[in-house]
BAMAR-13162 format. One line per 8 residues: number of its first residue (from 1); for each residue x, z negated, y of N, C-alpha, C, O. Coordinates in steps of 0.2 Angstrom, whole numbers. Last residue first. Example, Ala and Ser with C-alpha at 12.3 -4.5 7.8 and 13.67 -1.06 7.14 Angstrom:
<pavos>
2 = 64,-35,-11,68,-36,-5,64,-39,0,67,-40,6; 66,-39,-28,62,-39,-22,66,-39,-16,71,-42,-17 .
</pavos>
This chain:
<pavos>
254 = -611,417,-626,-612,418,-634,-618,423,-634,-620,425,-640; -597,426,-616,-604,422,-616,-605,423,-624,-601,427,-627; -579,423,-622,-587,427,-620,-591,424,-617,-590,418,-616; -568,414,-613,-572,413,-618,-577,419,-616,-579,420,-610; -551,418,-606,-559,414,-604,-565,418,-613,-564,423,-616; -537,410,-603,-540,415,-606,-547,413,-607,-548,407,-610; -523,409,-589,-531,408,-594,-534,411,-598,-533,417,-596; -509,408,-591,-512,411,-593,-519,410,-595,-521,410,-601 .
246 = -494,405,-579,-501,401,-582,-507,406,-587,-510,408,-582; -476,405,-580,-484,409,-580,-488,403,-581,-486,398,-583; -460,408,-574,-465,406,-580,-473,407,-576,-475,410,-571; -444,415,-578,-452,415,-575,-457,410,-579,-457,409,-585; -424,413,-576,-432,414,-581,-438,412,-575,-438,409,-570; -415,412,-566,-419,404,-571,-424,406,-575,-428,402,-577; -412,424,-563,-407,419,-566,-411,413,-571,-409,410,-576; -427,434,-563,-422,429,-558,-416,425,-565,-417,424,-570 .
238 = -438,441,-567,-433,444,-563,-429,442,-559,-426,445,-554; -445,442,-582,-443,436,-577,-438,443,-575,-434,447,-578; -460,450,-586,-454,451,-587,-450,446,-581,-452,447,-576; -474,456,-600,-472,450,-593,-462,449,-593,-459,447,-598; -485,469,-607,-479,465,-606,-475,461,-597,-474,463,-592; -500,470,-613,-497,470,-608,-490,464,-610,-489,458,-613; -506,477,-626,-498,480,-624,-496,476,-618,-490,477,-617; -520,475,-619,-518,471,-624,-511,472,-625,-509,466,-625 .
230 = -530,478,-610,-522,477,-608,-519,472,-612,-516,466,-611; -540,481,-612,-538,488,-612,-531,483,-613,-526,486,-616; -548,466,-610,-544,469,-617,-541,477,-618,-540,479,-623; -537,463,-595,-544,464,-598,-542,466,-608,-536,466,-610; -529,453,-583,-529,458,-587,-535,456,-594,-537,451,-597; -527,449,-567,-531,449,-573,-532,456,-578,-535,461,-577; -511,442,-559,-516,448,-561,-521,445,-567,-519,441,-571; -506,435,-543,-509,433,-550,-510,442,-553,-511,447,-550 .
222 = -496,423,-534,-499,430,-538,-501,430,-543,-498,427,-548; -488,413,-536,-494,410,-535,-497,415,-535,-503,414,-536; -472,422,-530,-474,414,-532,-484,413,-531,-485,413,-525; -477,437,-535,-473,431,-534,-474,424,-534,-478,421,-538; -474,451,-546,-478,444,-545,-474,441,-542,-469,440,-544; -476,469,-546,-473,463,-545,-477,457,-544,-482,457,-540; -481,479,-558,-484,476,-553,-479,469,-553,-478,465,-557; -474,495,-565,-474,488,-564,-477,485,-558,-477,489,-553 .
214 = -481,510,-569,-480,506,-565,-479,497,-567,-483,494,-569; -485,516,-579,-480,521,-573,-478,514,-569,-472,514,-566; -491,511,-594,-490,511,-589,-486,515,-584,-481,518,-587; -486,511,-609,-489,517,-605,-488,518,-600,-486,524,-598; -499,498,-612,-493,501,-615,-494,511,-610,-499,514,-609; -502,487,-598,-505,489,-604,-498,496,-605,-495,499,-601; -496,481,-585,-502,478,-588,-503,482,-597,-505,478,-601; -482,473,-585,-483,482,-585,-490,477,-589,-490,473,-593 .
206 = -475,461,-569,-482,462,-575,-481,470,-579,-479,473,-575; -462,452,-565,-467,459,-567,-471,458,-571,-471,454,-576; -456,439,-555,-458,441,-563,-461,449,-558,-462,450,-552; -453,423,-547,-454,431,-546,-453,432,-554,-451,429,-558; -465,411,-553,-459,411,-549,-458,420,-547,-463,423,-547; -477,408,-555,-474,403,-553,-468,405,-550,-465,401,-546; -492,419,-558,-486,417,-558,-483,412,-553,-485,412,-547; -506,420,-567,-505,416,-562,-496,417,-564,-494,415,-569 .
198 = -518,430,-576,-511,426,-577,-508,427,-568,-507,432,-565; -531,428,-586,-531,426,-580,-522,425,-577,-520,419,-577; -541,441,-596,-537,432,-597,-534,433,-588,-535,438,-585; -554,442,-610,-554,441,-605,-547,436,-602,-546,430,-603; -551,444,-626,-552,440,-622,-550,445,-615,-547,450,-614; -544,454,-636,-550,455,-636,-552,450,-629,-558,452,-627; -531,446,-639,-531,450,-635,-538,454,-635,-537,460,-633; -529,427,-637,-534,432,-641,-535,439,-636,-539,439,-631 .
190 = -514,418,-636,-518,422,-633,-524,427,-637,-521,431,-641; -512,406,-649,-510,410,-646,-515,414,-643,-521,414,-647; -519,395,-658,-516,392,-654,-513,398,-650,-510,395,-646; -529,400,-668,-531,397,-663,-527,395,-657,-530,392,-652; -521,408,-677,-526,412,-670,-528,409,-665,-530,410,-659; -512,403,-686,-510,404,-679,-516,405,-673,-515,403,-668; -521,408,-696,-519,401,-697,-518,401,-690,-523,400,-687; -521,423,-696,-528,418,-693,-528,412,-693,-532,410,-690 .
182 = -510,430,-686,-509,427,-693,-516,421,-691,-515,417,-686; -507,442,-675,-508,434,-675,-513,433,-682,-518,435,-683; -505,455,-671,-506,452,-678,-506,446,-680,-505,444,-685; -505,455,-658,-511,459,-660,-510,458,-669,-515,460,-673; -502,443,-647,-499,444,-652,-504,448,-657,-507,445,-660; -496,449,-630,-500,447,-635,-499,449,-641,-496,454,-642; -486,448,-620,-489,442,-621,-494,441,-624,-498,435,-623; -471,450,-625,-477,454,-625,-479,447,-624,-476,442,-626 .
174 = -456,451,-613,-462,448,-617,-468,452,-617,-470,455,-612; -440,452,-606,-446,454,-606,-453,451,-613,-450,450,-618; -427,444,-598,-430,448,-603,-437,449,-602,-440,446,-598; -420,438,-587,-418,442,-587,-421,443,-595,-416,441,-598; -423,422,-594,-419,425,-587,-419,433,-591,-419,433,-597; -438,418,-603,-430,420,-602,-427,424,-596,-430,429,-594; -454,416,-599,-449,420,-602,-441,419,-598,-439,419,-593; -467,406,-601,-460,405,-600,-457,410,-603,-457,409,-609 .
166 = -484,399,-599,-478,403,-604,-471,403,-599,-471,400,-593; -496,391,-606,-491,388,-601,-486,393,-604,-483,392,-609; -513,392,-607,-507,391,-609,-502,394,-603,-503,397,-598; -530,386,-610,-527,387,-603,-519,389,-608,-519,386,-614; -545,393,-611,-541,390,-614,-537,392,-607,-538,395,-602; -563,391,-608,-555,391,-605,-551,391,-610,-554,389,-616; -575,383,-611,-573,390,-609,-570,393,-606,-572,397,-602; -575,372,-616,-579,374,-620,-578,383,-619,-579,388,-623 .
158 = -557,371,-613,-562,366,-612,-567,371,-615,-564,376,-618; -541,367,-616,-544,371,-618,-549,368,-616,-548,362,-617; -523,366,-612,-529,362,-611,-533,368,-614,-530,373,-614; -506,362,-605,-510,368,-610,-516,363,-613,-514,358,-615; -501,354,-598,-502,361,-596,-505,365,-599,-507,370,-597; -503,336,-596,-500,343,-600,-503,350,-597,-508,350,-593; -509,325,-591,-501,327,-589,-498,333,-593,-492,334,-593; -521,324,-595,-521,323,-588,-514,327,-586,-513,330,-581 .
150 = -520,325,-608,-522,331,-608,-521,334,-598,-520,340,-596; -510,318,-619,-514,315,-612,-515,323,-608,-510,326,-606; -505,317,-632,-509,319,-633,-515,319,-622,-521,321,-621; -488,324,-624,-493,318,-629,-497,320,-630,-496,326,-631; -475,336,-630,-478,332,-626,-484,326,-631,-484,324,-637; -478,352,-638,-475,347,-636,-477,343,-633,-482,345,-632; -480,363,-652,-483,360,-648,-479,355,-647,-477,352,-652; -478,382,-651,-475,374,-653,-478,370,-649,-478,371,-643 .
142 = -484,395,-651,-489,389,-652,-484,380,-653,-486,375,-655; -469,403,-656,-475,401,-651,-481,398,-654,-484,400,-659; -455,395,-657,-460,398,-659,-466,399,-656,-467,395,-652; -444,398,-642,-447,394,-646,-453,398,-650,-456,402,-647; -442,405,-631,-434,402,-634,-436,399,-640,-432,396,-643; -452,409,-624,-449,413,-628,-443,411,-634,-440,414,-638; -466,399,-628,-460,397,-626,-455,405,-628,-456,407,-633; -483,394,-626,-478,400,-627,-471,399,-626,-471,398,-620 .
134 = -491,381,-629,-486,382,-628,-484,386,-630,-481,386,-635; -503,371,-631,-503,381,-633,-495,381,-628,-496,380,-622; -511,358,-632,-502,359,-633,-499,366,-636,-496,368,-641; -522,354,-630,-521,360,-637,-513,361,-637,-510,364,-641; -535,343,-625,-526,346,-625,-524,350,-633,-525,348,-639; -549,347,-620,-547,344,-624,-538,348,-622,-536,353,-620; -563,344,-610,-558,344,-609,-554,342,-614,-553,336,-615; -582,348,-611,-577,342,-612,-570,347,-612,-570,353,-614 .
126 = -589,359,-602,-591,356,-607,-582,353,-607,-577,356,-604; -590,372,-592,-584,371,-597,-583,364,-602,-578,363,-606; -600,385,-588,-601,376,-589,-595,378,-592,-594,384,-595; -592,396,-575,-597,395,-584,-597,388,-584,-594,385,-580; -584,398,-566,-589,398,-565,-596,399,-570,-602,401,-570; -570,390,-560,-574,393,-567,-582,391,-565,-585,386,-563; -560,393,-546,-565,391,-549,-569,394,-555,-570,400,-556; -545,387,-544,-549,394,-549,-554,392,-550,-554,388,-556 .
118 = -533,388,-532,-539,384,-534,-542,389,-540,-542,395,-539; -514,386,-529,-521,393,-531,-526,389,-534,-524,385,-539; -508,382,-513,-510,379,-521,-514,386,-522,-516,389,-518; -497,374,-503,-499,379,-505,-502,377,-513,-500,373,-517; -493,365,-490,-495,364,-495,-499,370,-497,-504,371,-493; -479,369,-478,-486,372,-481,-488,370,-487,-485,373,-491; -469,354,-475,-469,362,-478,-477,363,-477,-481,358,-475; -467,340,-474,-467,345,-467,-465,353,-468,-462,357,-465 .
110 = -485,333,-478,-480,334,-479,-475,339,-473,-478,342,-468; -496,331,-479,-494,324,-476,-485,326,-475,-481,323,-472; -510,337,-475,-505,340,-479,-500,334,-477,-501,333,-471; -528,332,-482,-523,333,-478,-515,330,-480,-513,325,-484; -542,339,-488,-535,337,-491,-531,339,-483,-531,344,-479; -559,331,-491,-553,336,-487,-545,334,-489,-543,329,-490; -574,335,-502,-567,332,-500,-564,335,-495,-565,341,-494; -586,333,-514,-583,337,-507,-580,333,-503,-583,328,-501 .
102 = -595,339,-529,-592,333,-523,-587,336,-516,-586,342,-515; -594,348,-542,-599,344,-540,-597,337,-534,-599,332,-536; -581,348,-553,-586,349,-549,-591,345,-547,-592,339,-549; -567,341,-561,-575,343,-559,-579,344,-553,-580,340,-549; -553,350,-562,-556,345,-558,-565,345,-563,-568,350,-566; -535,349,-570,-543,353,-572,-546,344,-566,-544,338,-566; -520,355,-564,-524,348,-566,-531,351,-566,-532,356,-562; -501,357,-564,-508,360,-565,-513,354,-565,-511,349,-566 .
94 = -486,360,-555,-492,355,-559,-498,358,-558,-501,360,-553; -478,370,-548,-482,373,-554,-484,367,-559,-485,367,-565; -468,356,-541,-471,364,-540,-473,365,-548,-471,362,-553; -479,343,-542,-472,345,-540,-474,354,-543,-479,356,-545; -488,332,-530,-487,338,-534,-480,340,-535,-477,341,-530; -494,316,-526,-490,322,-527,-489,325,-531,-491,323,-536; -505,310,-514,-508,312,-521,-498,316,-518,-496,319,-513; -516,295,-510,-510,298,-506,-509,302,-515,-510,299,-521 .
86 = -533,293,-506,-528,294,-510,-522,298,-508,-522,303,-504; -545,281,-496,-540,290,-497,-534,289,-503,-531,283,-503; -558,276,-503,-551,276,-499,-548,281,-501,-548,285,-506; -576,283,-500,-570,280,-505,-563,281,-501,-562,285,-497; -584,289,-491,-586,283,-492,-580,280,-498,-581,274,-499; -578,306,-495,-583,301,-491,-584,296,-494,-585,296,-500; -560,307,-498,-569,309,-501,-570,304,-497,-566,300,-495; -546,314,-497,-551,311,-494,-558,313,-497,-560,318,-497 .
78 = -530,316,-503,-536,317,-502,-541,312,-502,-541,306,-505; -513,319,-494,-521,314,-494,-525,317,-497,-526,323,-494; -499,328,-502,-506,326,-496,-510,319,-499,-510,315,-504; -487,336,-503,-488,329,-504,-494,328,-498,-494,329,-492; -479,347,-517,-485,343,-512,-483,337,-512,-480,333,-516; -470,362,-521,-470,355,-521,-476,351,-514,-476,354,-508; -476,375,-525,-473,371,-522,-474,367,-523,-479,366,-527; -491,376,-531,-486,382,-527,-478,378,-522,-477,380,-516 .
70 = -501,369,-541,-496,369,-534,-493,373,-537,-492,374,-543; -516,374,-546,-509,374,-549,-504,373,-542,-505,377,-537; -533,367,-551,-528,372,-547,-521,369,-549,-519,365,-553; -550,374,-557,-542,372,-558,-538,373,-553,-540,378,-549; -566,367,-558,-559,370,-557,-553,371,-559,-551,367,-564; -583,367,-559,-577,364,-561,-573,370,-558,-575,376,-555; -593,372,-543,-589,372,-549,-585,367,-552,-583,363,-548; -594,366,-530,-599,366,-534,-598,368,-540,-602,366,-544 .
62 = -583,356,-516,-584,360,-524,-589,360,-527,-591,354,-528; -586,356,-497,-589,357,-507,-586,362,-513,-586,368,-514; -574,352,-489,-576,359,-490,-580,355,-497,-577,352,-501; -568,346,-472,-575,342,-477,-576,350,-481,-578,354,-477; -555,358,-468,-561,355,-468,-565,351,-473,-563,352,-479; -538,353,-472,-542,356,-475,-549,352,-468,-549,347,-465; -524,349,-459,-530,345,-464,-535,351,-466,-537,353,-461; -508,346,-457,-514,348,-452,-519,347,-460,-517,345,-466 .
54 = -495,342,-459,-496,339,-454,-504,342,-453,-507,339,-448; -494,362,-462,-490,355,-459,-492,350,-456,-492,351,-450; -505,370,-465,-499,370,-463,-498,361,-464,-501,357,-466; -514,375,-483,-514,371,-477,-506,368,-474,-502,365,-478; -519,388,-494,-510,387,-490,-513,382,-484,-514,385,-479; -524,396,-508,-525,389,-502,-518,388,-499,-513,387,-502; -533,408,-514,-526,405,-510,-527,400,-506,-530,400,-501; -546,407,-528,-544,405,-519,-534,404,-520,-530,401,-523 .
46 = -556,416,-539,-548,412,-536,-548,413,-531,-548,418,-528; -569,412,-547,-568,414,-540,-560,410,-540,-558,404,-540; -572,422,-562,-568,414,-558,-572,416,-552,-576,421,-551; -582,428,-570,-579,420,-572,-577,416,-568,-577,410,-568; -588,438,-565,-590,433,-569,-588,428,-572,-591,424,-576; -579,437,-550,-578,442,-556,-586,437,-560,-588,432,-556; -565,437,-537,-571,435,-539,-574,440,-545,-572,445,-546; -548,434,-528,-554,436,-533,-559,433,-534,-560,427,-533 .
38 = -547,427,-515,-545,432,-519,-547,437,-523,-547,443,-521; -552,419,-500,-555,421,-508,-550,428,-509,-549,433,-504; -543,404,-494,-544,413,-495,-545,417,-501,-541,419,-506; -545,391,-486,-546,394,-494,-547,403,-494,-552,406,-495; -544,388,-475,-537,387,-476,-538,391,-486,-534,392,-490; -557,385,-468,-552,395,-467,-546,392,-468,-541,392,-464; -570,388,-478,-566,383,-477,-560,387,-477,-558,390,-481; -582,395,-484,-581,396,-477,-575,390,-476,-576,387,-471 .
30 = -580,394,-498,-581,400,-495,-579,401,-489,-576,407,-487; -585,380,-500,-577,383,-500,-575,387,-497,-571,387,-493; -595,374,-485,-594,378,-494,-587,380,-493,-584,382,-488; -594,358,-481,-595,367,-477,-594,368,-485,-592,364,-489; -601,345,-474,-598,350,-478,-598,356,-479,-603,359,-476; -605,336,-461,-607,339,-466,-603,345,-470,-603,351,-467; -594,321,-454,-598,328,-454,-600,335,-459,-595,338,-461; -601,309,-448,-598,309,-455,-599,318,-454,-604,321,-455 .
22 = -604,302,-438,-596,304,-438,-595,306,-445,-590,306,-448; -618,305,-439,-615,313,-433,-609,309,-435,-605,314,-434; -620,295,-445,-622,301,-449,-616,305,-443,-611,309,-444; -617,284,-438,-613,286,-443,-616,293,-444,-611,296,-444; -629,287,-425,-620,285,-426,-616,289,-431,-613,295,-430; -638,285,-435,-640,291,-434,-631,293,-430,-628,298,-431; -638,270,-439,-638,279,-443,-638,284,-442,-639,288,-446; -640,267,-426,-634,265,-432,-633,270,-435,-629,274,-435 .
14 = -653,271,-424,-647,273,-419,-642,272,-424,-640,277,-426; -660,261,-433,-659,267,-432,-655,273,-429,-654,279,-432; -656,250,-430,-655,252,-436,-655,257,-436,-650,260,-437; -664,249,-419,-655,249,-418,-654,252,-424,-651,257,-424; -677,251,-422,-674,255,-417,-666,254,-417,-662,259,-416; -679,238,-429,-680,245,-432,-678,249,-429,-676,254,-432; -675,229,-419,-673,228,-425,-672,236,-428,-667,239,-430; -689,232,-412,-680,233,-407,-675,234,-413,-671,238,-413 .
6 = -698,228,-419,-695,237,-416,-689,236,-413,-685,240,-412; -696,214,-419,-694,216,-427,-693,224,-425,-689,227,-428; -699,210,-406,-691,212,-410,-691,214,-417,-686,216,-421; -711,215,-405,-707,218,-400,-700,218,-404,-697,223,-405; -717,207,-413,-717,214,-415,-712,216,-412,-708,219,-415; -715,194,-405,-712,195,-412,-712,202,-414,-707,204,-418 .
</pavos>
């Protein structure tokens, strides 16, 4: 009777120890050689992610909340342990807020490079809300569009984010701060004392601050960070269809 109740204990055993070695242990973002660290700073760590064709992210940990933005048009799988895979699309410059805390692989299902910039925020970001901050050059700024579903808009703010969605006109140029922003306004446009994060989607210039010698070209999924020296900074579309931007701007510590 002991005999079988160890033989019982001993399969079990090998069973899990089976499963364990087909399940393979997660690697940190950091070492996952399809995430190429960008920047890093006290706020973000921004990753270029480019996975080819056909081919699959490692098991990698997020231990931050995030964001990330396609670069292109997607179509992959993501795969978490122990849950059915999701077949997931993006179309170019959809944005989506994750949380942290889990570990996944994406594979590229698609016959382009799935391209994205991940931004890890590296502050607690507390609850998720939709502020519909929408810079438009063609429109007032702060116009708000869309629903209230925070899951399908672009413009979101969480305890240490604000996120806005800008768009300049073919062939013109924009300041992208407002230094007399009227206090009624302040909550819905860029705050140029802030720290902020700007992600481009299509080709554009940056001149970070008034003065400049130099424009910094952007292209699809380039980014620059501009500080409060770079309050003057102007952003300029360099194609027929206009540019558009992502703009974090990140909260002090209290």
């Amino acid at each position: 009777m002991h005999r079988k109740i160890w033989a019982c204990i001993a399969a079990i055993f090998l069973l899990a120890l089976r499963c364990a070695a087909q399940t393979p242990a997660a690697v940190p973002i950091t070492s996952e050689q399809h995430h190429h660290l960008a920047l890093q700073n006290e706020y973000v760590r921004l990753f270029e992610v480019e996975v080819p064709p056909h081919q699959s992210t490692l098991l990698h940990q997020h231990d931050y909340d995030y964001i990330y933005i396609a670069i292109g048009d997607a179509q992959f799988t993501n795969i978490l342990p122990g849950k059915a895979p999701a077949a997931i699309r993006m179309a170019d410059g959809d944005i989506h807020f994750s949380r942290g805390g889990f570990a996944h692989l994406a594979r590229n299902d698609a016959n382009t490079p799935f391209r994205n910039v991940t931004i890890e925020l590296l502050r607690p970001q507390g609850a998720v809300r939709n502020q519909c901050m929408r810079m438009d050059t063609t429109q007032p700024a702060g116009l708000c569009v869309g629903s209230d579903d925070s899951s399908t808009l672009s413009e979101f703010t969480t305890d240490g984010t604000r996120v806005f969605y800008v768009f300049v006109t073919p062939h013109h140029d924009f300041m992208l701060f407002e230094s007399n922003a009227s206090p009624a306004n302040a909550d819905r446009v860029p705050n140029p004392k802030r720290e902020h994060l700007l992600v481009a989607l299509d080709d554009a210039t940056v001149t970070p601050s008034a003065g400049a010698q130099t424009e910094k070209h952007l292209g699809p999924g380039d980014f620059a960070w501009l500080g409060p020296d770079d309050s003057a900074a102007r952003i300029a579309s360099a194609s027929d269809k206009g540019a558009r931007f992502y703009l974090l701007e990140f909260r002090p510590k209290n």
